[in-house]
CHARMM internal coordinates of N, CA and C (Angstrom, degrees):
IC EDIT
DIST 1 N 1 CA 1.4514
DIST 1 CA 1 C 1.5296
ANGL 1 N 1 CA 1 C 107.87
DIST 1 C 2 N 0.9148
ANGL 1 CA 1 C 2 N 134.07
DIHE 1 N 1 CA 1 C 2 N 133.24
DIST 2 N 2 CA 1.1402
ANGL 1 C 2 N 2 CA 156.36
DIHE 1 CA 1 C 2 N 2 CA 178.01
DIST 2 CA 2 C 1.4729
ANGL 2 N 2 CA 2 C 131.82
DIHE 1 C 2 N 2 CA 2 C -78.99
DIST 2 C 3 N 1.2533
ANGL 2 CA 2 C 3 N 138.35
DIHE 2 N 2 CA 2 C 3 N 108.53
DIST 3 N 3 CA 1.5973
ANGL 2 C 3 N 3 CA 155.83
DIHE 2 CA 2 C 3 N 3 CA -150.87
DIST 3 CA 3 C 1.5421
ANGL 3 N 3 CA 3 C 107.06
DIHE 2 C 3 N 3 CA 3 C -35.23
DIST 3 C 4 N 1.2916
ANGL 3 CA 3 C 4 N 117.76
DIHE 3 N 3 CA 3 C 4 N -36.00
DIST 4 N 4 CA 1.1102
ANGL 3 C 4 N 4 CA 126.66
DIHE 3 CA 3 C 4 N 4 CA 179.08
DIST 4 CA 4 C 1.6239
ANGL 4 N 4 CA 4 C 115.14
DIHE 3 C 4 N 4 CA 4 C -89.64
DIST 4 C 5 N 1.0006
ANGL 4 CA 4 C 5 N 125.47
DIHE 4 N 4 CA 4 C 5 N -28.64
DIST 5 N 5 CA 1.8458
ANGL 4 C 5 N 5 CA 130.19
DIHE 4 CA 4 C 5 N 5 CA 174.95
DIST 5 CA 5 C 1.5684
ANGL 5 N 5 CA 5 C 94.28
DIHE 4 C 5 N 5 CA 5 C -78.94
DIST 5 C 6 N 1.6252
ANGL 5 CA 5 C 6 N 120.42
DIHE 5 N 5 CA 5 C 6 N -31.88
DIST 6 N 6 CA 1.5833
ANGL 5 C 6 N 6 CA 93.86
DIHE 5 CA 5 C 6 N 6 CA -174.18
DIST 6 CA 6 C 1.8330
ANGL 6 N 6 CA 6 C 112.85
DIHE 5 C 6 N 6 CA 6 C -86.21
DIST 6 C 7 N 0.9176
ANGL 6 CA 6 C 7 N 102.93
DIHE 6 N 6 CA 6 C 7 N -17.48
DIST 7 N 7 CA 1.5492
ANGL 6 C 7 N 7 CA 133.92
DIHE 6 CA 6 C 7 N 7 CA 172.01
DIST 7 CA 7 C 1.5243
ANGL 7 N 7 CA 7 C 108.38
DIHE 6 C 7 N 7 CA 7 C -38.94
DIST 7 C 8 N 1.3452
ANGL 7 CA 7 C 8 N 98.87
DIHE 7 N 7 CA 7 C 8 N -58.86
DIST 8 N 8 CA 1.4380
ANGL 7 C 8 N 8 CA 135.84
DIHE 7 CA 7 C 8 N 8 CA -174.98
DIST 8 CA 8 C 1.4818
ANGL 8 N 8 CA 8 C 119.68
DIHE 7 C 8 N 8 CA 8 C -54.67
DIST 8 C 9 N 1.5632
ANGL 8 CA 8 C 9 N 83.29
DIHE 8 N 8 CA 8 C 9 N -41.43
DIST 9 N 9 CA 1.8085
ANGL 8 C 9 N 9 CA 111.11
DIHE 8 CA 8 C 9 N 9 CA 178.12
DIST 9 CA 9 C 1.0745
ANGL 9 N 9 CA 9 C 113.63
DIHE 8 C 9 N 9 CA 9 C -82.50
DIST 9 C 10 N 1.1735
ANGL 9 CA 9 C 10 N 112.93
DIHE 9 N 9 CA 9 C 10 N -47.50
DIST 10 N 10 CA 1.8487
ANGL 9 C 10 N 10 CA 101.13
DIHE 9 CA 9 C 10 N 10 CA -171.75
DIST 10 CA 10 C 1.7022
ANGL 10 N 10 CA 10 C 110.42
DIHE 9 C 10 N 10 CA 10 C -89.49
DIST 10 C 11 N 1.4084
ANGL 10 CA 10 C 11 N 120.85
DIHE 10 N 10 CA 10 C 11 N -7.90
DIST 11 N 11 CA 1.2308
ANGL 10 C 11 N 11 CA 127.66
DIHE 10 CA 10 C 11 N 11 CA -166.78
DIST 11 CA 11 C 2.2901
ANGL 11 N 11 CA 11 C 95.63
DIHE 10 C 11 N 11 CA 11 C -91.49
DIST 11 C 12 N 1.2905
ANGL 11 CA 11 C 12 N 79.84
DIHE 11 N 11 CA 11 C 12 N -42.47
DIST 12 N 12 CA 1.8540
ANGL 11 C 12 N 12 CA 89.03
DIHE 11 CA 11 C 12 N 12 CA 170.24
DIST 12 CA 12 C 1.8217
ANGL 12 N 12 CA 12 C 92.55
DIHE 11 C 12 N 12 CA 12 C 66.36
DIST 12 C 13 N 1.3504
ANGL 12 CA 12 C 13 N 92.81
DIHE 12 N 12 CA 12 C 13 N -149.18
DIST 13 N 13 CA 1.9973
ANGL 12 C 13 N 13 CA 94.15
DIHE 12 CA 12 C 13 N 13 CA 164.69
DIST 13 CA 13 C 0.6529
ANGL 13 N 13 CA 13 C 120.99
DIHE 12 C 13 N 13 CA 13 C -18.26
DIST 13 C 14 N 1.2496
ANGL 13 CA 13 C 14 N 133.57
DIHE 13 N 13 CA 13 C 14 N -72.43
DIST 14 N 14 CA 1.4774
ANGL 13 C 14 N 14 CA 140.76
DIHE 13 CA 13 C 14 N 14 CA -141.25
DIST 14 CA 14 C 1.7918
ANGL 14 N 14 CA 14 C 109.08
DIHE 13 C 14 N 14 CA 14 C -83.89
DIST 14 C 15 N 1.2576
ANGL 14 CA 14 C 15 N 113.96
DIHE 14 N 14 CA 14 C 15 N -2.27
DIST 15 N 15 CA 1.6860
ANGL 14 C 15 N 15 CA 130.69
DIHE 14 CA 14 C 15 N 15 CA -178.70
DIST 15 CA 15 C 1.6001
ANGL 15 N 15 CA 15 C 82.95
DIHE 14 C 15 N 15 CA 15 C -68.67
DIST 15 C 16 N 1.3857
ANGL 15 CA 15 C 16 N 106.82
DIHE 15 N 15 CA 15 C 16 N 119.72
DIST 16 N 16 CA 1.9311
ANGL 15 C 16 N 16 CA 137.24
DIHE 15 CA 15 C 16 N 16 CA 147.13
DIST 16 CA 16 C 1.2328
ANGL 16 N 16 CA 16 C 93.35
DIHE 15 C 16 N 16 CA 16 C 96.32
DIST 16 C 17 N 1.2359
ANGL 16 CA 16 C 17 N 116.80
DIHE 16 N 16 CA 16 C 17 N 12.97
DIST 17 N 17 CA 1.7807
ANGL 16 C 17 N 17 CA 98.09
DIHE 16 CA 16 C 17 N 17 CA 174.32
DIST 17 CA 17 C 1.4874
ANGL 17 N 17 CA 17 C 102.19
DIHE 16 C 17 N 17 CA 17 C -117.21
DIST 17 C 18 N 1.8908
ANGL 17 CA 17 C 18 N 101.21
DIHE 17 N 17 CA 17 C 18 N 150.62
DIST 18 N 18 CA 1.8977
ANGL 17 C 18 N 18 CA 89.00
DIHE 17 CA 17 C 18 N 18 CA -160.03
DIST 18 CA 18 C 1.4015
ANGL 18 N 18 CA 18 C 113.43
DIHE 17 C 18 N 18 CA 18 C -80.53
DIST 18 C 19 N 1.0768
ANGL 18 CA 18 C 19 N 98.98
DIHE 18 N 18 CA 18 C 19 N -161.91
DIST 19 N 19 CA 1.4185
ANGL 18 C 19 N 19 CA 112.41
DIHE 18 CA 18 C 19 N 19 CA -155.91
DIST 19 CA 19 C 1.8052
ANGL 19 N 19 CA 19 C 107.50
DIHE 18 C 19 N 19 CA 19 C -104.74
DIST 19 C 20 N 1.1730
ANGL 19 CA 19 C 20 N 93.79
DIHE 19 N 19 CA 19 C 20 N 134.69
DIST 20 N 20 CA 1.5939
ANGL 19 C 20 N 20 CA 101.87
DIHE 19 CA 19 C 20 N 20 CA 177.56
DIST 20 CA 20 C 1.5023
ANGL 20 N 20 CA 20 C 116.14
DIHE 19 C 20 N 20 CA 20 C -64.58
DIST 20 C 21 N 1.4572
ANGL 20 CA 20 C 21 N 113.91
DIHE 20 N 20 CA 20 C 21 N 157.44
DIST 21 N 21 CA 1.6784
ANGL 20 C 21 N 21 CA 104.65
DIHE 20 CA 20 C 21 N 21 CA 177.09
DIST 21 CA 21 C 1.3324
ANGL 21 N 21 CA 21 C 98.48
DIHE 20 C 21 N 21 CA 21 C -82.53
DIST 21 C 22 N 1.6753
ANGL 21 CA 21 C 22 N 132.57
DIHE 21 N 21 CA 21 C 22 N -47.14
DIST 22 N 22 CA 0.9282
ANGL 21 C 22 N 22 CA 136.04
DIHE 21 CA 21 C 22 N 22 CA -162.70
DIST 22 CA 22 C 2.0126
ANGL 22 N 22 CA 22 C 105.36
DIHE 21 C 22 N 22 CA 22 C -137.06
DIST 22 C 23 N 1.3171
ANGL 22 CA 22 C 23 N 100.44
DIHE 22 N 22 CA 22 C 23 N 116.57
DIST 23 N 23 CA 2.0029
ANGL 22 C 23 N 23 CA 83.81
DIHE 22 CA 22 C 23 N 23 CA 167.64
DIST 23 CA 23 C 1.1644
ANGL 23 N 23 CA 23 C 140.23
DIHE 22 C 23 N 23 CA 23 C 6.11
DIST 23 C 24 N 1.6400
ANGL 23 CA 23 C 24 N 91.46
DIHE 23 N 23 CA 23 C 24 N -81.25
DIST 24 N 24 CA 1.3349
ANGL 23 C 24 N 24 CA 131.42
DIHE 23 CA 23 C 24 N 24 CA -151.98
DIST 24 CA 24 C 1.8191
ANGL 24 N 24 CA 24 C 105.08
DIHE 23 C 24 N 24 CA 24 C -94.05
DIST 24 C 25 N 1.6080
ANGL 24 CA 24 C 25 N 110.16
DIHE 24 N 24 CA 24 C 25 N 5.19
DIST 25 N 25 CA 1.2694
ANGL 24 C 25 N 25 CA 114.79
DIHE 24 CA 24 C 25 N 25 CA 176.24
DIST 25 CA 25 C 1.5129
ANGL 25 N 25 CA 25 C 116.07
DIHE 24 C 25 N 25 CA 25 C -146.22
DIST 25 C 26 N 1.1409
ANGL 25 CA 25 C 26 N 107.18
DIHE 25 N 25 CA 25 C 26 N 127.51
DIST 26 N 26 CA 1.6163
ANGL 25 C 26 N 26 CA 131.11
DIHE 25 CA 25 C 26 N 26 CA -147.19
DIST 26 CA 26 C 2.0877
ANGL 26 N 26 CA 26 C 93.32
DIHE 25 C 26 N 26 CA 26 C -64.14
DIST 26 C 27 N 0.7776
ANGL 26 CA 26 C 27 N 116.87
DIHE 26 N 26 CA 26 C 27 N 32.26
DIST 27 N 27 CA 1.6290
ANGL 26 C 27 N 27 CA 111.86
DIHE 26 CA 26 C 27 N 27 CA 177.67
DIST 27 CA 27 C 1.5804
ANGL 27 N 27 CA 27 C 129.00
DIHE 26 C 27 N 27 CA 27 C -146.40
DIST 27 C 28 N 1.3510
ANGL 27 CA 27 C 28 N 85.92
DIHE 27 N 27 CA 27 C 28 N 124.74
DIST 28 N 28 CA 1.5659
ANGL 27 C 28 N 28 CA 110.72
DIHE 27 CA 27 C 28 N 28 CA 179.82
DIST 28 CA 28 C 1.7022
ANGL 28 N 28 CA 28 C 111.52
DIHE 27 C 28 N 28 CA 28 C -37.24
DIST 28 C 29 N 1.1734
ANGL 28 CA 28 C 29 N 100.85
DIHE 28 N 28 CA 28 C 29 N 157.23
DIST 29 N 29 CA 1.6979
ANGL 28 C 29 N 29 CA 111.65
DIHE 28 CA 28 C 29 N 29 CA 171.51
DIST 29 CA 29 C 1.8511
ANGL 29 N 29 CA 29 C 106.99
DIHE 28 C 29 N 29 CA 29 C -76.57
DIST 29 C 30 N 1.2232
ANGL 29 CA 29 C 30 N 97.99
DIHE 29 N 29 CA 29 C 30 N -26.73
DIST 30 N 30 CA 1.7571
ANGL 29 C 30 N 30 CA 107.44
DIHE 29 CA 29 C 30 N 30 CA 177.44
DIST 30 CA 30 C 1.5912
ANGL 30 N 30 CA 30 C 113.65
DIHE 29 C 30 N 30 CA 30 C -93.05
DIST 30 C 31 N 1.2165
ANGL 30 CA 30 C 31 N 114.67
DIHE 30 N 30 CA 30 C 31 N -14.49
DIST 31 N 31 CA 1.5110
ANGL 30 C 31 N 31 CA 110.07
DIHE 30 CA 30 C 31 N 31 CA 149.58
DIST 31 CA 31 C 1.4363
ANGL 31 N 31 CA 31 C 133.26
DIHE 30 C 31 N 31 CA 31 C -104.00
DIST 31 C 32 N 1.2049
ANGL 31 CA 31 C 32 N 116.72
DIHE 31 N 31 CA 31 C 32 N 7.74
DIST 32 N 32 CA 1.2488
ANGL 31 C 32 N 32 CA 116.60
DIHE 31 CA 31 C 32 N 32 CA 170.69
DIST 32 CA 32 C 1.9212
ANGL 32 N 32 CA 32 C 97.62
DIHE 31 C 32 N 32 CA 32 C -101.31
DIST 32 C 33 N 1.0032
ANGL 32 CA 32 C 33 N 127.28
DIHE 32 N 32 CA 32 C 33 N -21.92
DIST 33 N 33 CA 1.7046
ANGL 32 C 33 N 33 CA 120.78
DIHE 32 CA 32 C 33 N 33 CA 164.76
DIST 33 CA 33 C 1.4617
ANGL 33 N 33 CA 33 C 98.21
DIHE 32 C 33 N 33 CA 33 C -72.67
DIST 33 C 34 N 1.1869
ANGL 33 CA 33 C 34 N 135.08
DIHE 33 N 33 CA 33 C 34 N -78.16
DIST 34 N 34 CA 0.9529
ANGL 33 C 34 N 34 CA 127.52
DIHE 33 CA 33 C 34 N 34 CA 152.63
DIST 34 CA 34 C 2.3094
ANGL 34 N 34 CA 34 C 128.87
DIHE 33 C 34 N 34 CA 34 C 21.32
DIST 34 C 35 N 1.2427
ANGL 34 CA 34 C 35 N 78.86
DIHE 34 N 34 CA 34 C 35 N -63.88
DIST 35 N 35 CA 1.5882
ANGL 34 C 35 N 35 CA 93.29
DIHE 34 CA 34 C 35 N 35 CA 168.45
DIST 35 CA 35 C 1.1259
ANGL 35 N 35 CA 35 C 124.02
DIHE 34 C 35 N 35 CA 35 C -101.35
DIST 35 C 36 N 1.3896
ANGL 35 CA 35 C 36 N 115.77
DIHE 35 N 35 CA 35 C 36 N -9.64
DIST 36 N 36 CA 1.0754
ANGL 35 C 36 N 36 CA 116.84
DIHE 35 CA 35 C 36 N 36 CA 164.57
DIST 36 CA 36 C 1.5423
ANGL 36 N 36 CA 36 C 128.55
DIHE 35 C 36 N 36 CA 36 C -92.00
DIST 36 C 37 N 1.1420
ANGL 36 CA 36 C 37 N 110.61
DIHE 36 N 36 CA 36 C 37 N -1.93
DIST 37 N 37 CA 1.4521
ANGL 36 C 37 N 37 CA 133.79
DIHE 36 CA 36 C 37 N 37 CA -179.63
DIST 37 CA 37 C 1.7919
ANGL 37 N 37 CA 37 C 96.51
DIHE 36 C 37 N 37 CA 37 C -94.30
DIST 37 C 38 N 1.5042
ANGL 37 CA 37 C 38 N 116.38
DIHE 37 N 37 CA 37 C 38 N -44.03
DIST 38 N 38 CA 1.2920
ANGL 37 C 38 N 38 CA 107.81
DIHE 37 CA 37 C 38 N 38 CA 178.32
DIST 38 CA 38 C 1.5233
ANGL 38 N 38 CA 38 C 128.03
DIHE 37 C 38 N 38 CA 38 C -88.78
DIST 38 C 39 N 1.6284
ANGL 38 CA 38 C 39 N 106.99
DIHE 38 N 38 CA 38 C 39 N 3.63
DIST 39 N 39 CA 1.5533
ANGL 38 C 39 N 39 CA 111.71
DIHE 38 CA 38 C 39 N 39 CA 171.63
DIST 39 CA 39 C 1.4050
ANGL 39 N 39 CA 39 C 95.55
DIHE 38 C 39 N 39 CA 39 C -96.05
DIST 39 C 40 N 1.5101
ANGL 39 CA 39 C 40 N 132.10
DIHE 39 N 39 CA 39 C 40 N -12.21
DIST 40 N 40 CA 1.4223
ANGL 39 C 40 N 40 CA 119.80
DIHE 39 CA 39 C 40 N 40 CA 178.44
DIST 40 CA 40 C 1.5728
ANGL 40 N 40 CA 40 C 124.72
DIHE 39 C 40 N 40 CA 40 C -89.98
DIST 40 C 41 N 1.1758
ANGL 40 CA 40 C 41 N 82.21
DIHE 40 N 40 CA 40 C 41 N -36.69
DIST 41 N 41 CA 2.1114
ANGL 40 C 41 N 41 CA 99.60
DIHE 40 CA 40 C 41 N 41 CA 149.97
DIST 41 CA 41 C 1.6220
ANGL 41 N 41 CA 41 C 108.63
DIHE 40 C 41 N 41 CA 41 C -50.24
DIST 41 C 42 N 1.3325
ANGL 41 CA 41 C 42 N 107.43
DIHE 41 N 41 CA 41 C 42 N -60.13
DIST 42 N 42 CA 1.6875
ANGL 41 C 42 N 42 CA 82.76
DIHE 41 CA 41 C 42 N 42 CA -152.00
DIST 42 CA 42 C 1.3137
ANGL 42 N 42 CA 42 C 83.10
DIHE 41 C 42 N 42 CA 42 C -92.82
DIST 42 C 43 N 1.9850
ANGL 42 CA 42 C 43 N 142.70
DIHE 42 N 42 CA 42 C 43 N -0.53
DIST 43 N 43 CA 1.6645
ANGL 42 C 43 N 43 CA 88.70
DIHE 42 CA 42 C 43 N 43 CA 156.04
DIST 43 CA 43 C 1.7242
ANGL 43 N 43 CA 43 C 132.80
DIHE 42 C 43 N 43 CA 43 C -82.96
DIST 43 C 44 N 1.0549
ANGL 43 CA 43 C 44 N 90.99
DIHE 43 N 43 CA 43 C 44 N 1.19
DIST 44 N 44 CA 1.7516
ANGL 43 C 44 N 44 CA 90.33
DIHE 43 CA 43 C 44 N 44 CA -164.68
DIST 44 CA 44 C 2.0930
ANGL 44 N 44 CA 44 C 83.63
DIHE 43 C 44 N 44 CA 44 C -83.89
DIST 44 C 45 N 1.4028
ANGL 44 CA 44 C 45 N 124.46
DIHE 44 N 44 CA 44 C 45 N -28.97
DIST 45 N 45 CA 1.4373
ANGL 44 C 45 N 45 CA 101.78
DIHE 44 CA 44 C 45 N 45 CA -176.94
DIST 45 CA 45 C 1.5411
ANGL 45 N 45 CA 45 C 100.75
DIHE 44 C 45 N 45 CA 45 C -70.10
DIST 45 C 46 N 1.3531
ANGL 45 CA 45 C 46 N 131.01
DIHE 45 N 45 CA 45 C 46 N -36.07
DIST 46 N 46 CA 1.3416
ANGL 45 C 46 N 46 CA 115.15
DIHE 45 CA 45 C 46 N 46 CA 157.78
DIST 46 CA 46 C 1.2836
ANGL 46 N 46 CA 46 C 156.08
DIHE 45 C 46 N 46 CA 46 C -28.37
DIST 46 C 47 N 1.3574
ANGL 46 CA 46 C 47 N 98.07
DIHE 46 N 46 CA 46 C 47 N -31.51
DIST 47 N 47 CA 1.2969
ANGL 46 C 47 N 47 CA 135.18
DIHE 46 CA 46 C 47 N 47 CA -157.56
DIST 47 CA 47 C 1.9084
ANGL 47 N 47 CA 47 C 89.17
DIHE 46 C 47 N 47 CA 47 C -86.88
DIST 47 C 48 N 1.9453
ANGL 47 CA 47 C 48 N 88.93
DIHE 47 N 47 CA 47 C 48 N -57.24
DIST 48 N 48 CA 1.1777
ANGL 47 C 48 N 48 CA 77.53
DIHE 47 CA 47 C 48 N 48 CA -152.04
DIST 48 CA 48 C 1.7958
ANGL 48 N 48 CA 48 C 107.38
DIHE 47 C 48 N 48 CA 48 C -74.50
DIST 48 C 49 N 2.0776
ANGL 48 CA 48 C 49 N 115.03
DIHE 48 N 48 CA 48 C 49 N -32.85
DIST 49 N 49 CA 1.6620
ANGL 48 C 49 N 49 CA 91.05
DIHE 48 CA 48 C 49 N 49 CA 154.24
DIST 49 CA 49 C 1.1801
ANGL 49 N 49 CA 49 C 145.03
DIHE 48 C 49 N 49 CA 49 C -29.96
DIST 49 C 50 N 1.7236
ANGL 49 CA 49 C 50 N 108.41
DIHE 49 N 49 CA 49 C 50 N -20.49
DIST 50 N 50 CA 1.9788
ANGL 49 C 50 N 50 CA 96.81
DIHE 49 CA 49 C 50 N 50 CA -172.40
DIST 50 CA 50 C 1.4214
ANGL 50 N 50 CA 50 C 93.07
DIHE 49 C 50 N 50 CA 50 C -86.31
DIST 50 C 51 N 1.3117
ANGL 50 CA 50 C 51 N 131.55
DIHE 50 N 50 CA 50 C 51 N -39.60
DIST 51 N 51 CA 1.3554
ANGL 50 C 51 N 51 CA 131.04
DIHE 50 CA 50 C 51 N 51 CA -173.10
DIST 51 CA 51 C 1.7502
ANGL 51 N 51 CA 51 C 106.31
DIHE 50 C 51 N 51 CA 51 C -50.61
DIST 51 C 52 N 1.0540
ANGL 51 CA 51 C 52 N 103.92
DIHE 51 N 51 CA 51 C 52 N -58.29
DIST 52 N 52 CA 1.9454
ANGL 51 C 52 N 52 CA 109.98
DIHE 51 CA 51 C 52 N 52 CA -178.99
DIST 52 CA 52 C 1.1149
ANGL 52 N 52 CA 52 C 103.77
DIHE 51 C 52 N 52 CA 52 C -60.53
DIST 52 C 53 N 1.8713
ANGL 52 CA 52 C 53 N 124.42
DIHE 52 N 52 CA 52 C 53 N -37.02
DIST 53 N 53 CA 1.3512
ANGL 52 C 53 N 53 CA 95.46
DIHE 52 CA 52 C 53 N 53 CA -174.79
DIST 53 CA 53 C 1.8568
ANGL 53 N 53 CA 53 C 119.87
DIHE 52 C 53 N 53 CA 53 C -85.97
DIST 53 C 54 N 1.6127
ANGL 53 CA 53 C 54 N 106.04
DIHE 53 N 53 CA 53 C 54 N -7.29
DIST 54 N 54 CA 1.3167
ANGL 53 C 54 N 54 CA 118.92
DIHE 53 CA 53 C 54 N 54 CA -165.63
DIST 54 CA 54 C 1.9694
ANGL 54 N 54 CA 54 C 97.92
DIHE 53 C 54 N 54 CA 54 C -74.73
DIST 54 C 55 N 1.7271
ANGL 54 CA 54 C 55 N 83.13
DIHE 54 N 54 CA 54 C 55 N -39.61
DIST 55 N 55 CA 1.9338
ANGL 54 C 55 N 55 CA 97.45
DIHE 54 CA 54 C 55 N 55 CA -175.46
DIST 55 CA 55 C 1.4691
ANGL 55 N 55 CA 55 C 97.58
DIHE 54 C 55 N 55 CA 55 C -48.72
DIST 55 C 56 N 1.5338
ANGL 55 CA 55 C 56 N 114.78
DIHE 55 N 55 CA 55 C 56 N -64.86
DIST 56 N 56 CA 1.7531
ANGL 55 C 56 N 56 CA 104.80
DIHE 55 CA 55 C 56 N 56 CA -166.83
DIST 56 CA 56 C 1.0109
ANGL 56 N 56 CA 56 C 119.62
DIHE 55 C 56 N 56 CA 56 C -75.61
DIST 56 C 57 N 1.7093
ANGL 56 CA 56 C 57 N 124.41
DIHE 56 N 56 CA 56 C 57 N -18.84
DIST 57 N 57 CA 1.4713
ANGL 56 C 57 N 57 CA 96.41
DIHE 56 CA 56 C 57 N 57 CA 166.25
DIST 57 CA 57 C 1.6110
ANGL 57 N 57 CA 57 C 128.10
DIHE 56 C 57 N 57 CA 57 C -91.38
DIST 57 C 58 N 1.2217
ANGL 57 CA 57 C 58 N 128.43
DIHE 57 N 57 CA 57 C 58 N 9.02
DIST 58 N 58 CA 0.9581
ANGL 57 C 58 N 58 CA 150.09
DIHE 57 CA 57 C 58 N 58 CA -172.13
DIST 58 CA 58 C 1.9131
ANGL 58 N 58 CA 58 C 103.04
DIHE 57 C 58 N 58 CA 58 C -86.60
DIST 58 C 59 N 1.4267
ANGL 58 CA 58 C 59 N 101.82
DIHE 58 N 58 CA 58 C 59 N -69.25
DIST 59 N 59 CA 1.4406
ANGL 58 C 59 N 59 CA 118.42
DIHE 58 CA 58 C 59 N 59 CA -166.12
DIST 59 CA 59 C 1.3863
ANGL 59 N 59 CA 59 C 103.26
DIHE 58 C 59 N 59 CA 59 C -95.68
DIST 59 C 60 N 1.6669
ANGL 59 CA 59 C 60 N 130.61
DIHE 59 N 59 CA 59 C 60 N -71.74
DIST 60 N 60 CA 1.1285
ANGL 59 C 60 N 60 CA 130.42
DIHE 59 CA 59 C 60 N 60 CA -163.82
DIST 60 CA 60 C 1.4787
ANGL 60 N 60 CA 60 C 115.50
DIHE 59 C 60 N 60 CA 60 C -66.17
DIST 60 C 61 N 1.7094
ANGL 60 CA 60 C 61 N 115.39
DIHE 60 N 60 CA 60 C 61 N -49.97
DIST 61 N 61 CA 1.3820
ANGL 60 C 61 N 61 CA 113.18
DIHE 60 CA 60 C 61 N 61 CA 168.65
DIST 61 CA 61 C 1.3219
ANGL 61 N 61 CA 61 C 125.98
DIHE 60 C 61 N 61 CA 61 C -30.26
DIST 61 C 62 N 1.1722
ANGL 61 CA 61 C 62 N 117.08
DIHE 61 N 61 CA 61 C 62 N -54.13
DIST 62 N 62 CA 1.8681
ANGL 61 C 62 N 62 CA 119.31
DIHE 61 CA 61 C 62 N 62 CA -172.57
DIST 62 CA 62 C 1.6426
ANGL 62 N 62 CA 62 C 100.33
DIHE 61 C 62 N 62 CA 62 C -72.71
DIST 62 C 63 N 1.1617
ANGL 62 CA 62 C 63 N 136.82
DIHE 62 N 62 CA 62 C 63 N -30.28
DIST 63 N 63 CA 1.5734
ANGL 62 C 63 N 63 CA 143.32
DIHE 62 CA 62 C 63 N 63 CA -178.52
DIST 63 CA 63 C 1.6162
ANGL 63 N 63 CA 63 C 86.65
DIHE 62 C 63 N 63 CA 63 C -46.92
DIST 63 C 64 N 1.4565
ANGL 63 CA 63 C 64 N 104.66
DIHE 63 N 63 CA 63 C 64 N -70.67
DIST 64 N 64 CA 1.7990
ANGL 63 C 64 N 64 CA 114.31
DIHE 63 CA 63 C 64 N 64 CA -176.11
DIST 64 CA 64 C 1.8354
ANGL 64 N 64 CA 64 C 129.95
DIHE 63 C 64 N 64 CA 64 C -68.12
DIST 64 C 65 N 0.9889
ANGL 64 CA 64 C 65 N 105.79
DIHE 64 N 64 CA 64 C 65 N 10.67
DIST 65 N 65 CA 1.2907
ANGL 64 C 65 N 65 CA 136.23
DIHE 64 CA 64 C 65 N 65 CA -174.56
DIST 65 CA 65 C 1.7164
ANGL 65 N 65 CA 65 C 109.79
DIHE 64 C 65 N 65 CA 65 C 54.62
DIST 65 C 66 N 1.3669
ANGL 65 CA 65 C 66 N 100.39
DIHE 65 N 65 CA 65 C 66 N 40.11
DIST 66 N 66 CA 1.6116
ANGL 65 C 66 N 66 CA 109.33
DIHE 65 CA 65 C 66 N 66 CA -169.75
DIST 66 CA 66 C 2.4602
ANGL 66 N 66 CA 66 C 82.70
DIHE 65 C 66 N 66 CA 66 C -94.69
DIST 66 C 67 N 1.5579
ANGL 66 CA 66 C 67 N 104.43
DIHE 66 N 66 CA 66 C 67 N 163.37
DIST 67 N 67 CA 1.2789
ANGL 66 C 67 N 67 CA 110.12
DIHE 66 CA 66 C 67 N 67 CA 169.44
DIST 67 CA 67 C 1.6378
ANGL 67 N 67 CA 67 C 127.48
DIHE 66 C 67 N 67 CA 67 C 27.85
DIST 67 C 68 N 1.1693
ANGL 67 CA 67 C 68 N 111.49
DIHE 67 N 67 CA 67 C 68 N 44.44
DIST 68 N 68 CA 1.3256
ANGL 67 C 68 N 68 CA 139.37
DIHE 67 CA 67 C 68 N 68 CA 176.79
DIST 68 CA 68 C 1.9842
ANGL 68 N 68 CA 68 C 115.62
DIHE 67 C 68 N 68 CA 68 C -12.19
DIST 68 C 69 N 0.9410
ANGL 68 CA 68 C 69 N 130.54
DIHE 68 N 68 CA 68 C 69 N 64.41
DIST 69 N 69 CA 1.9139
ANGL 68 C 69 N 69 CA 129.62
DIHE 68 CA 68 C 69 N 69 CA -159.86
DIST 69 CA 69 C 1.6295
ANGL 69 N 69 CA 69 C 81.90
DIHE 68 C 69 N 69 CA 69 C -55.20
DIST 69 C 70 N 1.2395
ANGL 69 CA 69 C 70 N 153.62
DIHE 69 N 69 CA 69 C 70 N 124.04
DIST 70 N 70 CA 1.8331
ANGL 69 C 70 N 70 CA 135.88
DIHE 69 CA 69 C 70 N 70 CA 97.80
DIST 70 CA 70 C 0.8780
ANGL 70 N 70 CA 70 C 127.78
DIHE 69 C 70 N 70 CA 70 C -2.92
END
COOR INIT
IC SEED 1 N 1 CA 1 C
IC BUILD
């Protein structure tokens, strides 16, 4: 018998359907990358708003006489 027919057997149902991250918690191994791919997206777009907004008020603001630096 072959690795995959016994596979088959002891897995019963649950043979080709994926695999949980955890039991006791309702989520796939492909949705928890999944979210983790999209909390790493939106921090680096974060990242990069504080930079644009730090750039104009820092540099561009005072050009326009907006936030005055001393």
């Amino acid at each position: 018998m072959g690795e995959s027919k016994r596979r088959k057997e002891n897995l019963g149902d649950d043979y080709g359907k994926e695999e949980k991250l955890y039991p006791w918690l309702p989520l796939t191994k492909k949705q928890a990358e999944d979210a983790y791919k999209l909390t790493t997206r939106g921090a680096w777009i974060g990242i990069g708003l504080l930079a644009f907004t730090w750039i104009t008020i820092r540099f561009i603001g005072p050009g326009f006489g907006w936030w005055s630096v001393n």
